[in-house]
C-alpha positions as CSV (number, residue, x, y, z in Angstrom):
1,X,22.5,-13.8,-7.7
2,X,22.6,-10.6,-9.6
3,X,21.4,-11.2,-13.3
4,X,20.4,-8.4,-16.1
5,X,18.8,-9.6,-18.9
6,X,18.8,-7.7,-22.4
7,X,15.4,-7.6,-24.5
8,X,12.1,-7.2,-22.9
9,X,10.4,-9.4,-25.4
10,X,9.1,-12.2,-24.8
11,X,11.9,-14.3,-23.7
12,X,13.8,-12.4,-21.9
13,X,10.6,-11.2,-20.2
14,X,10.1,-15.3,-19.2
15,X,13.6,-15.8,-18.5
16,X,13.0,-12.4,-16.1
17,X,9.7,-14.0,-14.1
18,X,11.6,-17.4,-13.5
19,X,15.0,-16.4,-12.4
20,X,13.2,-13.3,-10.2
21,X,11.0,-16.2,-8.5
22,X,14.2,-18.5,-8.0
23,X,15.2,-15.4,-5.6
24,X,17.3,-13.6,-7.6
25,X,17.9,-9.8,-8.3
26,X,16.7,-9.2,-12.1
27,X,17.3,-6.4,-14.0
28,X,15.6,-6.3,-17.8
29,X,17.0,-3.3,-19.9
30,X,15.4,-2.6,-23.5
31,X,16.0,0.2,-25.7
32,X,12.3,0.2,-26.4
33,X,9.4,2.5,-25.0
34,X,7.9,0.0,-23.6
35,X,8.1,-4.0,-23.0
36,X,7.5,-6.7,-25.9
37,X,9.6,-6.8,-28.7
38,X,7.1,-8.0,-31.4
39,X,4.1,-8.6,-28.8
40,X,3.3,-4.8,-30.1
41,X,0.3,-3.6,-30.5
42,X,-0.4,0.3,-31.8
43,X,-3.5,2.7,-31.8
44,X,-4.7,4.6,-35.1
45,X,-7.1,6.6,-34.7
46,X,-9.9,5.2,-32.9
47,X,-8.5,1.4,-34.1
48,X,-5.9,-0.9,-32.1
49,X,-4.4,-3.3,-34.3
50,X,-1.7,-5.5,-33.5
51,X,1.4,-4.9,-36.0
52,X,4.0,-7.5,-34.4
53,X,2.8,-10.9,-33.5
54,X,-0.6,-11.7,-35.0
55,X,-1.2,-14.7,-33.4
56,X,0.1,-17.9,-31.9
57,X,-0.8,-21.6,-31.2
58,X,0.4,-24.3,-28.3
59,X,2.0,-27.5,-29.3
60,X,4.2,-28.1,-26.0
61,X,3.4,-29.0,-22.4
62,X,5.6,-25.9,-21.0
63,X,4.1,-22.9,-23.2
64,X,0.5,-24.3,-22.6
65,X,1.0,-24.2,-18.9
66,X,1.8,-20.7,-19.3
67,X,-1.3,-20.2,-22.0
68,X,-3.7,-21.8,-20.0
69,X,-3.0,-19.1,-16.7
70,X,-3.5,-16.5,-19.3
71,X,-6.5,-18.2,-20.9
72,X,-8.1,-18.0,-17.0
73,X,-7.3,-14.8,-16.5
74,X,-9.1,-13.5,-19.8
75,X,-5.6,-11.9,-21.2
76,X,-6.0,-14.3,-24.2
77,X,-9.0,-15.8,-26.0
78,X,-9.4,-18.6,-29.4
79,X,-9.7,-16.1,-32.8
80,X,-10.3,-19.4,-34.9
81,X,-8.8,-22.8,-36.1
82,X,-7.2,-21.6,-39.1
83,X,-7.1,-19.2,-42.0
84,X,-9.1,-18.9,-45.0
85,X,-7.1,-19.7,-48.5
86,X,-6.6,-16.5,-50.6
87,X,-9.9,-17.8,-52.5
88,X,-11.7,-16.9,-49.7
89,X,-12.2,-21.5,-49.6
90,X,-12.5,-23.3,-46.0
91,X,-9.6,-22.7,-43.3
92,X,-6.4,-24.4,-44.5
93,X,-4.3,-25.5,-41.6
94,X,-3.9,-27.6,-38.8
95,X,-6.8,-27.0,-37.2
96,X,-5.1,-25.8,-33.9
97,X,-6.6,-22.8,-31.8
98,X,-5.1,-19.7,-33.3
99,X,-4.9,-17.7,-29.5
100,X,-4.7,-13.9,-29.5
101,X,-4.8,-11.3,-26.6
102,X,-7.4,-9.9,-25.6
103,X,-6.2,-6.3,-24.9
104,X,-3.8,-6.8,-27.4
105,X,-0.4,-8.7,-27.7
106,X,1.1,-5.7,-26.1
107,X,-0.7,-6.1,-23.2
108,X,0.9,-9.8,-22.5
109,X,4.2,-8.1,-22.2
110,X,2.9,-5.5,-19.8
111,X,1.6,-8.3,-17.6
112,X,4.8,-10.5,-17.8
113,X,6.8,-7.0,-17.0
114,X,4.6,-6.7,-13.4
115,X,6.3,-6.5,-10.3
116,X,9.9,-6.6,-12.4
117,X,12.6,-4.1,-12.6
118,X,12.3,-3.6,-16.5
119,X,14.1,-0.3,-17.7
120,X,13.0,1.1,-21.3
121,X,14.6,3.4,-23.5
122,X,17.6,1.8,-21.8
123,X,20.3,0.8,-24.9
124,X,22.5,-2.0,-23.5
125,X,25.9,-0.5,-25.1
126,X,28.4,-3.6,-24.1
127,X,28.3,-7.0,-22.4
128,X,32.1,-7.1,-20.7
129,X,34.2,-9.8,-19.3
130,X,36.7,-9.3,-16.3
131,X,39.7,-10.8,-17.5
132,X,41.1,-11.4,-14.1
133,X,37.7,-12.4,-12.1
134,X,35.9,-13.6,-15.6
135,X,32.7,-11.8,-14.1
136,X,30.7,-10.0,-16.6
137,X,29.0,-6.5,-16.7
138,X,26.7,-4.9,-19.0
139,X,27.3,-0.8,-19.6
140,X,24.4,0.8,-20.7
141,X,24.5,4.0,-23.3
142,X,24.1,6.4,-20.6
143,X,27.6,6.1,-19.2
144,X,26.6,3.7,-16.5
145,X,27.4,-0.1,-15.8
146,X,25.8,-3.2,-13.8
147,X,27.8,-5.5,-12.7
148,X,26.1,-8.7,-12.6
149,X,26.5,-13.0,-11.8
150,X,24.9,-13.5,-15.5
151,X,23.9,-12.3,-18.2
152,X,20.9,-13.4,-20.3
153,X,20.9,-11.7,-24.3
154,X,17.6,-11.9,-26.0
155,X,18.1,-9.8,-29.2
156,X,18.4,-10.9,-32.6
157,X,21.4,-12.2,-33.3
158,X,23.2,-9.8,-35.0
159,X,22.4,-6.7,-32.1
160,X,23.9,-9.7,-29.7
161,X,27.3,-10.2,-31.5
162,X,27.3,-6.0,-31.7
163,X,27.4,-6.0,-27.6
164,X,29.4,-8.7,-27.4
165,X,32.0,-8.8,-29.6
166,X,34.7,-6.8,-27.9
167,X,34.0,-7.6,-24.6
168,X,36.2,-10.7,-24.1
169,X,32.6,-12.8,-24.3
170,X,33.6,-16.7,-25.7
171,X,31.4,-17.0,-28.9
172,X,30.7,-19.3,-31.6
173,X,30.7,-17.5,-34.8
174,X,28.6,-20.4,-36.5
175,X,25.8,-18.6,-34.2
176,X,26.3,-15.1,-35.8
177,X,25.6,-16.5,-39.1
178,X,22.4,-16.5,-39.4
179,X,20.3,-14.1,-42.0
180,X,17.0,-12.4,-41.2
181,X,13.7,-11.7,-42.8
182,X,12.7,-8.1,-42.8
183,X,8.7,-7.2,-42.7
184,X,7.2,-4.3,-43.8
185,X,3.9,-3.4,-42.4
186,X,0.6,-1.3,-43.4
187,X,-1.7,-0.7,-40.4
188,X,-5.2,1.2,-41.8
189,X,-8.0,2.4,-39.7
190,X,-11.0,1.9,-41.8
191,X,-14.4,3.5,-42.6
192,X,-16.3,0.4,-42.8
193,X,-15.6,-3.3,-42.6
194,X,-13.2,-4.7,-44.8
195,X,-14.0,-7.4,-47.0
196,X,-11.9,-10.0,-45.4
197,X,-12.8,-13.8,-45.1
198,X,-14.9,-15.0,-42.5
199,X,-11.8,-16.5,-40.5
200,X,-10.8,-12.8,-40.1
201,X,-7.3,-13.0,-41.6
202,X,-5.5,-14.4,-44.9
203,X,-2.1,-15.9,-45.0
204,X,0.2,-16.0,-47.9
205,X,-2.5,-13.7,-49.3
206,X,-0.6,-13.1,-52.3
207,X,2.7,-11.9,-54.2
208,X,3.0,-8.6,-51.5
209,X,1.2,-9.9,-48.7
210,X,2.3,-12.8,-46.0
211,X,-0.2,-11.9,-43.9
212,X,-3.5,-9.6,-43.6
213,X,-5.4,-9.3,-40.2
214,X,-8.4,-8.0,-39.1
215,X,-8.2,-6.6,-35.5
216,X,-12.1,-6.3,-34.9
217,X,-12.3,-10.1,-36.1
218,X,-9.8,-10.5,-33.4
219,X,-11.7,-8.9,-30.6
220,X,-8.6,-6.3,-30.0
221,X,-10.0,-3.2,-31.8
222,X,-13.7,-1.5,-31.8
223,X,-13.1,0.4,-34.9
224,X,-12.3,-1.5,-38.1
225,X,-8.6,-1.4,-38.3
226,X,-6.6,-3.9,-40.4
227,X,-2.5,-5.0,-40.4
228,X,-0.7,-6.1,-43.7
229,X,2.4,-7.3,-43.5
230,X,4.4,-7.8,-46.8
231,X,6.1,-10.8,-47.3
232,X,10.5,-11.1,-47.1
233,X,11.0,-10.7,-50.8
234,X,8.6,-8.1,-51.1
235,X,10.1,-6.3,-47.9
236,X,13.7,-7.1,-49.1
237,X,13.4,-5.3,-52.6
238,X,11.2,-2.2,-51.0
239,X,12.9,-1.5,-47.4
240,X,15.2,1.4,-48.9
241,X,11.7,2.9,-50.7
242,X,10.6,6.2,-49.3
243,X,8.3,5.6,-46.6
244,X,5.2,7.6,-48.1
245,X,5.9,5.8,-51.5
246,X,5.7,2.4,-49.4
247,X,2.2,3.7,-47.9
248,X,1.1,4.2,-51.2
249,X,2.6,1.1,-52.5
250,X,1.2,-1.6,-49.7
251,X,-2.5,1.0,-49.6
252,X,-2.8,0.5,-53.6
253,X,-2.0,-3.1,-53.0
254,X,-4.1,-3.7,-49.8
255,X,-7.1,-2.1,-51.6
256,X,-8.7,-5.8,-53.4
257,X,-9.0,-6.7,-49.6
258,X,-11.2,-3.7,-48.2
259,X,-13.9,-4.5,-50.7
260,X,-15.9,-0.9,-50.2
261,X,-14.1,0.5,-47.1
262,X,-11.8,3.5,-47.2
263,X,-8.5,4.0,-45.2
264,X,-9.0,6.9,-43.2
265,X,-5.9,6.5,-41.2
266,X,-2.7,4.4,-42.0
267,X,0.8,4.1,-40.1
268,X,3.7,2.5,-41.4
269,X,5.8,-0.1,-39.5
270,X,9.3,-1.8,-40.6
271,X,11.0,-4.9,-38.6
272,X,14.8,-5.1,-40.3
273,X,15.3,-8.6,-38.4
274,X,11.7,-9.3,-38.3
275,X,12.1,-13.1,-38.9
276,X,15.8,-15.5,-38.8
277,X,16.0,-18.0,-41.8
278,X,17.7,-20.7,-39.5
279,X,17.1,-21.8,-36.0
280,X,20.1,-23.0,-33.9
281,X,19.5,-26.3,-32.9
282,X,19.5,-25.9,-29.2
283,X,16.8,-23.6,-27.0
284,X,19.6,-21.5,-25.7
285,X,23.1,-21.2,-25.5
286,X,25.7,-20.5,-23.4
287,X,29.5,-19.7,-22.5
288,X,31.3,-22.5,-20.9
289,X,31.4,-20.5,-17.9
290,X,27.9,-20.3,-17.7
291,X,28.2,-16.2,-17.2
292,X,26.6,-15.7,-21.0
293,X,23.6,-17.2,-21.9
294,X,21.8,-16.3,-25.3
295,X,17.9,-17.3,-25.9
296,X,15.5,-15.9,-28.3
297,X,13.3,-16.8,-31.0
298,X,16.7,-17.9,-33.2
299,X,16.9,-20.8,-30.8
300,X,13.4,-22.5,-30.4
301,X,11.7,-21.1,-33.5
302,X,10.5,-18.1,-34.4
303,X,7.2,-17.7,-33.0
304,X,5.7,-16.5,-30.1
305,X,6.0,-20.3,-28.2
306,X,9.7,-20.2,-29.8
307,X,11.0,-17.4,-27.8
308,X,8.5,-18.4,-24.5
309,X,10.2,-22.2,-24.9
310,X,13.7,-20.1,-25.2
311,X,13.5,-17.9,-22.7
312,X,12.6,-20.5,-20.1
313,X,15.4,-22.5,-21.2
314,X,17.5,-20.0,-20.3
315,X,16.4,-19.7,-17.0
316,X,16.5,-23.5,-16.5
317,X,20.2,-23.3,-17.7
318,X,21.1,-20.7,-15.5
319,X,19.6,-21.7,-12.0
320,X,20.5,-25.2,-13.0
């Protein structure tokens, strides 16, 4: 079976390992430098902070199978059982382990991504049906095509009906109605420790920030080095701002959580579909022909166990 699979985040990069250990010949394409979607993680300086994903916890049987090969092999670790309020009070929360990685959330992707045929800086330009055969293939912006037995989509939602849409692909176009959050993020290397509760991050910190992270708290970074990420409204009425007036902007606002340290390097970092407002109410989907199947964090929730959960749906579907 000859399957490509679109988006080397984290679901397509589970969907990849399970349909390449059911024998198959996998091919992940991402127009991306390098695998993970939002399991990113970028240097400043001296600091590595993550500016995707910040964390993640395990409420299901499948994702903590996965977790608990990663938790053995020291690629993740526990940061804490839940976040300080904005007063700076005891952790609100669940109490669940909040999990990060160790090297990173990058570095999950990287280790997914081993001993698969995963092509960055590829753009996917069309997924295409054969009339005639109803086999699909998958051209890529480079002038080339790969023909395949299946086809597995993990972008957002909107980047999926863009490949699909004239390429005689069956689609329900309740799917394609789905909004998304944008984020924009602040990443600072630091002088000094910032102020930050003991928990090492805040959430719904105030009327900017959704969440504010510090990535020495985390273990991921030996020079201080914190990530802000503005919340949706705040992202929604800023994203057309110029970009130094947003550094400025999120610094000046960021400040009253540094206490006495000093930004000594910052890098800006905007996610247009960072977040989808609605989930669809099944892990994946698929054409009735079984040739198309969509997964993602739009299907099982929009977390880091979301798209793992979604991604291995899809495989299931597939090889079922």
């Amino acid at each position: 079976m000859r399957v490509v699979i679109i988006g080397a985040g984290l679901a397509g990069l589970i969907a990849a390992r399970e349909v390449h250990a059911a024998g198959a010949d996998v091919l992940v394409v991402d127009k991306g430098r390098s695998p993970g979607g939002r399991l990113a993680t970028r240097r400043v300086g001296g600091a590595t902070l993550d500016h995707g994903a910040q964390f993640f916890t395990v409420r299901s049987p499948a994702f903590a199978k996965t977790v608990d090969d990663w938790r053995e092999r020291g690629l993740v670790h526990v940061w804490n059982h839940g976040f300080s309020n904005p007063d700076g009070d005891a952790p609100d929360g669940d109490s669940y382990p909040r999990y990060v990685a160790t090297g990173g959330m990058n570095s999950l992707a990287k280790d997914l991504a081993v001993g698969l045929d995963v092509r960055c800086s590829t753009m996917a330009f069309a997924v295409r049906r054969d009339a005639e055969t109803g086999n699909v293939s998958v051209a890529i912006d480079d002038g080339t095509s790969h023909d395949a037995d299946a086809v597995i989509v993990t972008t957002p939602l909107p980047q999926a009906l863009a490949l699909m849409i004239d390429g005689g692909i069956e689609l329900d176009e309740t799917l394609f109605r789905t909004d998304y959050d944008r984020t924009i993020g602040l990443l600072v290397r630091l002088d000094r420790p910032p102020s930050l509760p003991s928990s090492g991050g805040v959430q719904d910190a105030d009327d900017v920030f959704s969440f504010i992270g510090d990535n020495v708290s985390k273990r991921v970074s030996a020079e201080p080095g914190v990530t802000f990420h503005a919340n949706p409204a705040w992202s929604e009425a800023h994203w057309n701002d110029d970009n130094e007036a947003l550094v400025a902007q999120l610094a000046t606002a960021g400040q009253p959580w540094l206490g006495d340290a000093t930004i000594v390097e910052r890098s800006l970092k905007k996610w247009r579909l960072a977040t989808p407002r609605s989930i669809w109410p099944d892990p994946c989907w698929t054409t009735a022909n079984g040739k198309v199947i969509m997964a993602g964090d739009a299907f099982a929730g929009p977390k880091i166990e979301g798209a793992h959960n979604s991604g291995l749906a899809a495989a299931h579907t597939l090889l079922a």
